[in-house]
C-alpha positions as CSV (number, residue, x, y, z in Angstrom):
1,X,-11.6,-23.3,-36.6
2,X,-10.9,-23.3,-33.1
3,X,-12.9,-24.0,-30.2
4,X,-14.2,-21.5,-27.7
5,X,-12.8,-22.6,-25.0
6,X,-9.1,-21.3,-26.6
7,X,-10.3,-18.1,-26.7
8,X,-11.8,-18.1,-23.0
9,X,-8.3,-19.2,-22.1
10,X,-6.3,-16.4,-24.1
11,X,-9.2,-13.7,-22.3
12,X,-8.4,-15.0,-19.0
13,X,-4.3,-15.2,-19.7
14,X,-4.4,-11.5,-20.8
15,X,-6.6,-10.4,-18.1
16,X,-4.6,-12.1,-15.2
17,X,-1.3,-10.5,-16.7
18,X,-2.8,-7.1,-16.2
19,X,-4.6,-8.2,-12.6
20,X,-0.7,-9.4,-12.1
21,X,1.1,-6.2,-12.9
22,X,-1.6,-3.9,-11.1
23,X,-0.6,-6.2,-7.9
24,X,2.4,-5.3,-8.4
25,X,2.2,-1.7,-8.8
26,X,-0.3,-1.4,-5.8
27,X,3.1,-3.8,-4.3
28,X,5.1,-0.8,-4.6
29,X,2.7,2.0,-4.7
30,X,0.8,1.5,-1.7
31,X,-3.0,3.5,-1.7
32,X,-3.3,5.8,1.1
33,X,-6.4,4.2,2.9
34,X,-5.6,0.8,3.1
35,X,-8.6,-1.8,2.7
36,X,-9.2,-4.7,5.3
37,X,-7.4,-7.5,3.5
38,X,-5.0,-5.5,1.5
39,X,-2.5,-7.4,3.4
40,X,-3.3,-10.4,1.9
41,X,-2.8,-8.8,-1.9
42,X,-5.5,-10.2,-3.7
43,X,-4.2,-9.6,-6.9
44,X,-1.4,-11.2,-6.6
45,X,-3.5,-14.7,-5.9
46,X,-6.4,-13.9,-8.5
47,X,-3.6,-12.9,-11.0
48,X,-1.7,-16.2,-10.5
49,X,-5.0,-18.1,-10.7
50,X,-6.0,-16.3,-13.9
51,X,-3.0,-17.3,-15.7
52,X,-2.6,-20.2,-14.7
53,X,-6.0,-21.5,-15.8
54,X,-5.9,-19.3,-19.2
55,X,-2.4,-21.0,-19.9
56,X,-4.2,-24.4,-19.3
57,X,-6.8,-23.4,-21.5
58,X,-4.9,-22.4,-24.4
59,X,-1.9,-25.2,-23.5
60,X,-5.2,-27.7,-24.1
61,X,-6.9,-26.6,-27.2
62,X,-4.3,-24.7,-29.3
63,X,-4.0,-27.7,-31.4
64,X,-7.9,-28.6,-31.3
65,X,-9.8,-28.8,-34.5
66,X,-13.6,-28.4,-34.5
């Protein structure tokens, strides 16, 4: 059985793909009223972070045995 925390990390690795691919469609498809920090292109960041931290997640209890 695996732990919890796997899970958690293969929840947050999915959802930070799709935050990821949305940042880059809003990249290249720009909305026509722009938002204060869309310069910044906050999904980019929170995509990266997402993955990153599901990756470590799963990386860390994929071979974990409860």
């Amino acid at each position: 059985m695996k732990p919890i925390w796997f899970f958690v990390g293969l929840i947050l690795l999915i959802m930070g793909i799709a935050v990821l691919l949305e940042g880059v469609y809003l990249f290249y498809n720009p909305p026509l009223r722009q938002t204060v920090l869309a310069g910044t292109h906050p999904n980019f960041w929170w995509g990266s972070i997402m993955i990153a931290s599901g990756g470590a997640f799963v990386l860390k209890n994929h071979k974990a045995k409860m």
